[in-house]
PDB file of the backbone (N, CA, C, O) and the ligand in Angstrom, with CONECT records:
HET     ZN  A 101       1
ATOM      1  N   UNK A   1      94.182  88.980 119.291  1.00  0.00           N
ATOM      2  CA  UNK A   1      94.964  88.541 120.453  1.00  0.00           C
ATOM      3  C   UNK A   1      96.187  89.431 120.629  1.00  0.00           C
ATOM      4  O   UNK A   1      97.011  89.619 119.735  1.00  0.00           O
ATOM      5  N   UNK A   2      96.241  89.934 121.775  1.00  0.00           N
ATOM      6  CA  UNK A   2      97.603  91.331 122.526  1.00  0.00           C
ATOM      7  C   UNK A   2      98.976  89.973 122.512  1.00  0.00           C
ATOM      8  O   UNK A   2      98.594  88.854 122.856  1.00  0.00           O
ATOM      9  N   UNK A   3     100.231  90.108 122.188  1.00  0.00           N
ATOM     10  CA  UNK A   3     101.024  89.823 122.466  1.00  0.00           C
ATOM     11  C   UNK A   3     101.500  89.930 123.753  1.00  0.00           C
ATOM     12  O   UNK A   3     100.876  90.732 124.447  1.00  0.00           O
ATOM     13  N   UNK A   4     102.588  89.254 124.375  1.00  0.00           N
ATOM     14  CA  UNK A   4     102.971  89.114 125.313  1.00  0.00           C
ATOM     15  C   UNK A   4     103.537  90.395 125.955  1.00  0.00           C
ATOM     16  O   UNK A   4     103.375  90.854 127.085  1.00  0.00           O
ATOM     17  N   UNK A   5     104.270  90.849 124.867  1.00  0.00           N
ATOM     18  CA  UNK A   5     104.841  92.078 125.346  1.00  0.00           C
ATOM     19  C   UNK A   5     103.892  93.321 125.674  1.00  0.00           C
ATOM     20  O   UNK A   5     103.878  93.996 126.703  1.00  0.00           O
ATOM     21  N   UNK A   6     103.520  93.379 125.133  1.00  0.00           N
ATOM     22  CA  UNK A   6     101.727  94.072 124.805  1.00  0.00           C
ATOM     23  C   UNK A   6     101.496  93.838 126.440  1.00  0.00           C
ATOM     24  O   UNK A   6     102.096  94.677 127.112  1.00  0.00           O
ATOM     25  N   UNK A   7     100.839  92.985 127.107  1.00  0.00           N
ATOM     26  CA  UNK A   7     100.093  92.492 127.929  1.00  0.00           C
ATOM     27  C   UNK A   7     101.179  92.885 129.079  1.00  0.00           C
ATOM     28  O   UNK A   7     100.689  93.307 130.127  1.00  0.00           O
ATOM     29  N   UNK A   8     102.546  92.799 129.005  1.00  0.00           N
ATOM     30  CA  UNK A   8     103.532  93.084 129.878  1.00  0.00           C
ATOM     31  C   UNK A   8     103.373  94.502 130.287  1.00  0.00           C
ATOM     32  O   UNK A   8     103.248  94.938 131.431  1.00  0.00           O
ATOM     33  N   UNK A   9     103.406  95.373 128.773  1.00  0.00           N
ATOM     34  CA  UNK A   9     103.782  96.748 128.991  1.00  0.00           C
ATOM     35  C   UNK A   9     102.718  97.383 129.756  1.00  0.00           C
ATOM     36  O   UNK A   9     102.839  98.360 130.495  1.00  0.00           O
ATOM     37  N   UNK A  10     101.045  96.332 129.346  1.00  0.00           N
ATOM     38  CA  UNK A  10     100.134  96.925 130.055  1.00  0.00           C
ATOM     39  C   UNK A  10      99.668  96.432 131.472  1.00  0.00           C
ATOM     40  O   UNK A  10      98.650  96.877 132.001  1.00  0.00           O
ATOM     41  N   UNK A  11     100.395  95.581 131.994  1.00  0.00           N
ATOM     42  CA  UNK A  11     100.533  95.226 133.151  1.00  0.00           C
ATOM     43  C   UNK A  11      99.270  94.401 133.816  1.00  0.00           C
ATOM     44  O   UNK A  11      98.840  94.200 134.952  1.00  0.00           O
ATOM     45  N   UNK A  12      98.851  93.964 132.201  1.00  0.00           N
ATOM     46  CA  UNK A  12      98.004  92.878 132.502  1.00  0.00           C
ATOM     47  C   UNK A  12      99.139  91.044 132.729  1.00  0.00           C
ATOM     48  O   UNK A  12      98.653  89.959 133.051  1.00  0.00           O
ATOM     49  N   UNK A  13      99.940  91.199 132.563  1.00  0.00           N
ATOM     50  CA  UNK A  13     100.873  90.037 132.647  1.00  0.00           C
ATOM     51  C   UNK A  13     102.240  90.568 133.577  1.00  0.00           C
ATOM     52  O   UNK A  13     102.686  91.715 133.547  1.00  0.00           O
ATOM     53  N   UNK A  14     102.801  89.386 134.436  1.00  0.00           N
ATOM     54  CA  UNK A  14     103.929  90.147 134.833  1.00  0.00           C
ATOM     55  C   UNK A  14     104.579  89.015 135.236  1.00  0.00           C
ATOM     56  O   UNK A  14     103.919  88.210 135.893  1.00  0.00           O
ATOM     57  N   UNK A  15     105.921  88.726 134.952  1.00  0.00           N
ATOM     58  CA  UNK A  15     106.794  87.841 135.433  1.00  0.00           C
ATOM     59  C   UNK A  15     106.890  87.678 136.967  1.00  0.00           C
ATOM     60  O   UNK A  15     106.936  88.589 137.793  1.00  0.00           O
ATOM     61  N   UNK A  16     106.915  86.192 137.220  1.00  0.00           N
ATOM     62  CA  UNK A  16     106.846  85.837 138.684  1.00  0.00           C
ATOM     63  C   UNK A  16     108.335  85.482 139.072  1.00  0.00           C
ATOM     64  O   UNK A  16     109.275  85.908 138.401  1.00  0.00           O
ATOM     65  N   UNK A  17     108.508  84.683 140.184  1.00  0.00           N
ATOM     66  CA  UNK A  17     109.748  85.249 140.595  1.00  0.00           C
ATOM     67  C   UNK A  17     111.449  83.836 139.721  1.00  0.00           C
ATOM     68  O   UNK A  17     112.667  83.731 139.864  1.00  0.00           O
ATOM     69  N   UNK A  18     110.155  83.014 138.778  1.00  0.00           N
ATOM     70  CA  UNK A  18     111.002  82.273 138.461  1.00  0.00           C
ATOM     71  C   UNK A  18     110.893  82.894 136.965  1.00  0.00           C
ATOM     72  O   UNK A  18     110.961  81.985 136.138  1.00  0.00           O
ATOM     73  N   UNK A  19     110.786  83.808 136.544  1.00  0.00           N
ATOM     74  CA  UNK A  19     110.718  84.477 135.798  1.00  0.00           C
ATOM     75  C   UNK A  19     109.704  83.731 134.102  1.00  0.00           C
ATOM     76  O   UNK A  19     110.035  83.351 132.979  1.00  0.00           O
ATOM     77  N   UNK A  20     108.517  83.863 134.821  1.00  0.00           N
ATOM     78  CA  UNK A  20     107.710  82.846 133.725  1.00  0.00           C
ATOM     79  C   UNK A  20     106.489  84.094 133.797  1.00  0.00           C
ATOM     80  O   UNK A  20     106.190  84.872 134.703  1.00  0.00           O
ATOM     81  N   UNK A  21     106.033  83.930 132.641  1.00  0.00           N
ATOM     82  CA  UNK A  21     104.815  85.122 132.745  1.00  0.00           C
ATOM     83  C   UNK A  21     103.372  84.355 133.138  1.00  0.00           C
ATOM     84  O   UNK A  21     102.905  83.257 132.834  1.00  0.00           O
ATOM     85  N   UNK A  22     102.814  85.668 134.108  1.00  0.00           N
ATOM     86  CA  UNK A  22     102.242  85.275 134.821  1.00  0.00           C
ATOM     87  C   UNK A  22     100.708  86.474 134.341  1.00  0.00           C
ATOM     88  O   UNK A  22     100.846  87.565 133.788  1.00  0.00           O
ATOM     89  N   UNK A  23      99.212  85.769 134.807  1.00  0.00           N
ATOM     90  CA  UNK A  23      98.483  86.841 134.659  1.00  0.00           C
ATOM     91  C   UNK A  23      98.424  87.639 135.554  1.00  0.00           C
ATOM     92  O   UNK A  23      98.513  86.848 136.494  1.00  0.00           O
ATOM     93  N   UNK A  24      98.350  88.515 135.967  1.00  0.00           N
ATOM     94  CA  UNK A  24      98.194  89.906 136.905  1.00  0.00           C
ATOM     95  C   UNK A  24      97.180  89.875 137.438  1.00  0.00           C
ATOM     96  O   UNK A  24      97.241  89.491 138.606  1.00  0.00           O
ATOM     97  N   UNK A  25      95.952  90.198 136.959  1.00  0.00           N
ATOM     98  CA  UNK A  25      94.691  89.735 137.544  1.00  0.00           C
ATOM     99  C   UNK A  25      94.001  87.920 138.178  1.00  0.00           C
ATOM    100  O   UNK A  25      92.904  87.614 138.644  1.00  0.00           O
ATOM    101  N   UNK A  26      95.333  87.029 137.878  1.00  0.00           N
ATOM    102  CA  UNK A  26      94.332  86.210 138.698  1.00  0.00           C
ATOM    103  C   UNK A  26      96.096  85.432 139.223  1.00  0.00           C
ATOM    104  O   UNK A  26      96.375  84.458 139.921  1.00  0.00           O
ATOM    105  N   UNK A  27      96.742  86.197 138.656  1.00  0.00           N
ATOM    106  CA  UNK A  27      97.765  85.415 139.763  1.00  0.00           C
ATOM    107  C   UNK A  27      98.105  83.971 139.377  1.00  0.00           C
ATOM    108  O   UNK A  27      98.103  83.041 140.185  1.00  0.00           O
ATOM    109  N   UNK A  28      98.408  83.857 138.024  1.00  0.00           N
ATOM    110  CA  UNK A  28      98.129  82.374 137.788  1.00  0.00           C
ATOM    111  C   UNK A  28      99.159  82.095 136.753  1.00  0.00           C
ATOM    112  O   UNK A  28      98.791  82.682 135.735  1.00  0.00           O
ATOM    113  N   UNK A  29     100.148  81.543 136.565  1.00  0.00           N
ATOM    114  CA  UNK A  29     100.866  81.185 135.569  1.00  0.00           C
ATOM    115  C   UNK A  29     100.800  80.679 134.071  1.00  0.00           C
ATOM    116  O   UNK A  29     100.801  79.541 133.602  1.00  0.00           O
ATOM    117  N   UNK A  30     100.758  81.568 133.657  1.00  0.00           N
ATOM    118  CA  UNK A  30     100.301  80.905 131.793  1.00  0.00           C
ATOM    119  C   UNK A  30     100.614  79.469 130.910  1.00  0.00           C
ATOM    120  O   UNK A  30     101.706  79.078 130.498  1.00  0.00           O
ATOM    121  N   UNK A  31      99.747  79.052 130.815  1.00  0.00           N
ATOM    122  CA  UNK A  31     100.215  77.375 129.788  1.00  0.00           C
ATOM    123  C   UNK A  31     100.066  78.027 128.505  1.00  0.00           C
ATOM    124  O   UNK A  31      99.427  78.956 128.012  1.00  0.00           O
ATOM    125  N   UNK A  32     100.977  77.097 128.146  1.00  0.00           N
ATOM    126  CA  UNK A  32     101.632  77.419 126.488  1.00  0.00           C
ATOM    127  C   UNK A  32     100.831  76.009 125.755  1.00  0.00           C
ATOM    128  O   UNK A  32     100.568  74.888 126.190  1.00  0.00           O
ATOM    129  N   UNK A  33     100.645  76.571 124.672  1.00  0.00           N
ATOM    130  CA  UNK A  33     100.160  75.889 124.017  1.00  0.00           C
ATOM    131  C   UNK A  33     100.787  76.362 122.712  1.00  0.00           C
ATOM    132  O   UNK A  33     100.692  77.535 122.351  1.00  0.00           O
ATOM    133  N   UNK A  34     101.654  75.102 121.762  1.00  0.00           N
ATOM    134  CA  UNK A  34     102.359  75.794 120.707  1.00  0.00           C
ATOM    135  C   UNK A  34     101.895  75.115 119.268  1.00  0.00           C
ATOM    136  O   UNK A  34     102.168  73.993 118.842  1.00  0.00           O
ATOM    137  N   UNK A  35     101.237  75.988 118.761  1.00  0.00           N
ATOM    138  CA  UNK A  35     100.629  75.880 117.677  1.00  0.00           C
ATOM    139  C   UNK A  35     101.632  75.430 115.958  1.00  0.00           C
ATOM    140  O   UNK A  35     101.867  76.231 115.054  1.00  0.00           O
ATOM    141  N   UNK A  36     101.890  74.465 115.984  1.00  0.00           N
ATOM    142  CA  UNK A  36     102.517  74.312 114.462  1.00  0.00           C
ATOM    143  C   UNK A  36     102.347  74.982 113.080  1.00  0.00           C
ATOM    144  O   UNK A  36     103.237  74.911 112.232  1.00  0.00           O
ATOM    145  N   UNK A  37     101.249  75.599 112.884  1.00  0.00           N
ATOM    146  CA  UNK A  37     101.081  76.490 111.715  1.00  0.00           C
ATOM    147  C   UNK A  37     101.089  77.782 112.153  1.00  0.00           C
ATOM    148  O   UNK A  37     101.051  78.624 111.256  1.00  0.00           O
ATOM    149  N   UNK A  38     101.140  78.316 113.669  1.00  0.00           N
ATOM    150  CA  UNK A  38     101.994  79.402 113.626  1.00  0.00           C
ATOM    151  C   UNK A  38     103.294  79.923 114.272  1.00  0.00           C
ATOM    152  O   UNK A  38     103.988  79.128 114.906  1.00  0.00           O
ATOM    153  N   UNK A  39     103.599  80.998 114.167  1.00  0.00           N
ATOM    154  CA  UNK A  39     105.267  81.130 114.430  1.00  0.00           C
ATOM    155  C   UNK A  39     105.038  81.661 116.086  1.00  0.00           C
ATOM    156  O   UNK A  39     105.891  81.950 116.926  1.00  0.00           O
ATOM    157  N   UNK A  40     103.951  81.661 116.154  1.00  0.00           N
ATOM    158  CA  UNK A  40     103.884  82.202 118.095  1.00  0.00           C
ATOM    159  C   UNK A  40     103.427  81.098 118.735  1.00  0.00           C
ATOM    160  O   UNK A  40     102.919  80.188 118.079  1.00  0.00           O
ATOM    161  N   UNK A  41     103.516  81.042 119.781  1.00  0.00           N
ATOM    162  CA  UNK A  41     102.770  79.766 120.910  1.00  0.00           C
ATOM    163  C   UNK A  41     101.877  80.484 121.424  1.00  0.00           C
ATOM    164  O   UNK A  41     102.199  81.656 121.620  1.00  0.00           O
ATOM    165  N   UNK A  42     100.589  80.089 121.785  1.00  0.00           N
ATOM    166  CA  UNK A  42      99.651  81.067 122.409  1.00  0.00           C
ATOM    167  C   UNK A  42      99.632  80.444 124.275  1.00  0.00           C
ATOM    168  O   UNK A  42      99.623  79.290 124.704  1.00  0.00           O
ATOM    169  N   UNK A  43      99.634  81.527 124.876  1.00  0.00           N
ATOM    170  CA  UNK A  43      99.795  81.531 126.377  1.00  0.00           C
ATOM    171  C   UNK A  43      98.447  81.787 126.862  1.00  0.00           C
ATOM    172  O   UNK A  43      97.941  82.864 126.548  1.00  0.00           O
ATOM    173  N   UNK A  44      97.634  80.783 127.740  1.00  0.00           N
ATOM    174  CA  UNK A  44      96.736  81.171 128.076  1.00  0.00           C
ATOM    175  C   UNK A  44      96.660  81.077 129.583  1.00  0.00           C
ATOM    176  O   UNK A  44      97.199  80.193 130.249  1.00  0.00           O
ATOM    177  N   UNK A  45      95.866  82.175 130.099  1.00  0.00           N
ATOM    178  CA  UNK A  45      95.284  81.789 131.737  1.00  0.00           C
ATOM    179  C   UNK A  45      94.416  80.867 131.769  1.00  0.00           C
ATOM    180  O   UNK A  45      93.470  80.744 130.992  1.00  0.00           O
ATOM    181  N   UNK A  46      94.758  80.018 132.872  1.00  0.00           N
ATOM    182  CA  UNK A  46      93.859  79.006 133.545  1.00  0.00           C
ATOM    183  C   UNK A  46      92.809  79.504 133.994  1.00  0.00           C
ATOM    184  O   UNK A  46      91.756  79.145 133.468  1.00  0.00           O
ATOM    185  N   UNK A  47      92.779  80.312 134.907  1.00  0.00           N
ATOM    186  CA  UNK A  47      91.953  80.952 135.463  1.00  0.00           C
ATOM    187  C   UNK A  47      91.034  81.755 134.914  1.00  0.00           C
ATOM    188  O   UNK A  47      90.070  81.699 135.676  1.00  0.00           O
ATOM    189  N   UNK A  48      90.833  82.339 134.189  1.00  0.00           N
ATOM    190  CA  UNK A  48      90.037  83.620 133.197  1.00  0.00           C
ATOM    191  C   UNK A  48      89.887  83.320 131.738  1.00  0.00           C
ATOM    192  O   UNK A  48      89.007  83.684 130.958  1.00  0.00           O
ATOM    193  N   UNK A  49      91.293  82.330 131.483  1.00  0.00           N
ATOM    194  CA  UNK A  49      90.741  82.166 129.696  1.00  0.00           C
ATOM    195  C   UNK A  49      91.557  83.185 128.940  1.00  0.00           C
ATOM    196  O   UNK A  49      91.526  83.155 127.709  1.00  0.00           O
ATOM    197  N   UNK A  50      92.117  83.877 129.428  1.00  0.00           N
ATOM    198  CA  UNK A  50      92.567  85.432 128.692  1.00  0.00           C
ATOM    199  C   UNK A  50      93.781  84.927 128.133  1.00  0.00           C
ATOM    200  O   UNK A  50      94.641  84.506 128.907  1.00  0.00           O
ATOM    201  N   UNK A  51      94.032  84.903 126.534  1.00  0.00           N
ATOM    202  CA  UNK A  51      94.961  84.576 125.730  1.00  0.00           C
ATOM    203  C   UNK A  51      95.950  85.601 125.337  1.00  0.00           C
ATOM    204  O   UNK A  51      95.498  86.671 124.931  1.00  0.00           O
ATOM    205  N   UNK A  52      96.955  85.475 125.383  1.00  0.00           N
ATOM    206  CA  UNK A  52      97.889  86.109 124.516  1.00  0.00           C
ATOM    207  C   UNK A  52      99.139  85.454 123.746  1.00  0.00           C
ATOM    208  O   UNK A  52      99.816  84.596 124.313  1.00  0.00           O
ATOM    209  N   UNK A  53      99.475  85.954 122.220  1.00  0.00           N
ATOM    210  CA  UNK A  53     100.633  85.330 121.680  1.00  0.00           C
ATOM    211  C   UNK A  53     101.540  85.562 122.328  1.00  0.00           C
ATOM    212  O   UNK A  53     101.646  86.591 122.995  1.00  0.00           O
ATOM    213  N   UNK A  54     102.358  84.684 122.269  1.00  0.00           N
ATOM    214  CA  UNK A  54     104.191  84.898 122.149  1.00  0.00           C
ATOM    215  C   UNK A  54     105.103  85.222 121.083  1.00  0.00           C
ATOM    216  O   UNK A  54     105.348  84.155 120.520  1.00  0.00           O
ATOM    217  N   UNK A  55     105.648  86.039 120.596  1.00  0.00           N
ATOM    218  CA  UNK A  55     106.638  85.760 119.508  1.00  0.00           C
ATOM    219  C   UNK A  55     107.805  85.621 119.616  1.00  0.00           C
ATOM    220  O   UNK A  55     108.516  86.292 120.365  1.00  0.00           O
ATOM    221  N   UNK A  56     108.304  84.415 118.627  1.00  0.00           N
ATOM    222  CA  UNK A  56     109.887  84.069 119.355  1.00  0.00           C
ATOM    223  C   UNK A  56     110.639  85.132 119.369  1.00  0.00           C
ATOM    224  O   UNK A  56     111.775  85.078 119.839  1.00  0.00           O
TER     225      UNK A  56
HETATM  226 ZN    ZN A 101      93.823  85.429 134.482  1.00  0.00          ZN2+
END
């Protein structure tokens, strides 16, 4: 799984205008889902399924 920043730099993710990351390809705002045994929350598209971590 690409990190957030990762996914930013490659411009598969891109902040929308309330500044929340967003997927690029489907235009769709990422749900967080925050996992207790690890130190990232994983962000996924609704739309496509396409996951990426967060790290705090
Ligand atoms: Zn998507």
């Amino acid at each position: 799984m690409k990190s957030t920043r990762k996914g930013l730099r490659a411009d598969e993710l891109h902040k929308d205008n309330y500044e929340r990351v967003a997927c690029s390809e489907c235009d769709e705002t990422l749900k967080k889902d925050d996992d207790d045994d690890e130190v990232y929350a994983v962000r996924t598209c609704p739309e496509c399924g396409q996951q990426w971590k967060e790290l705090p």
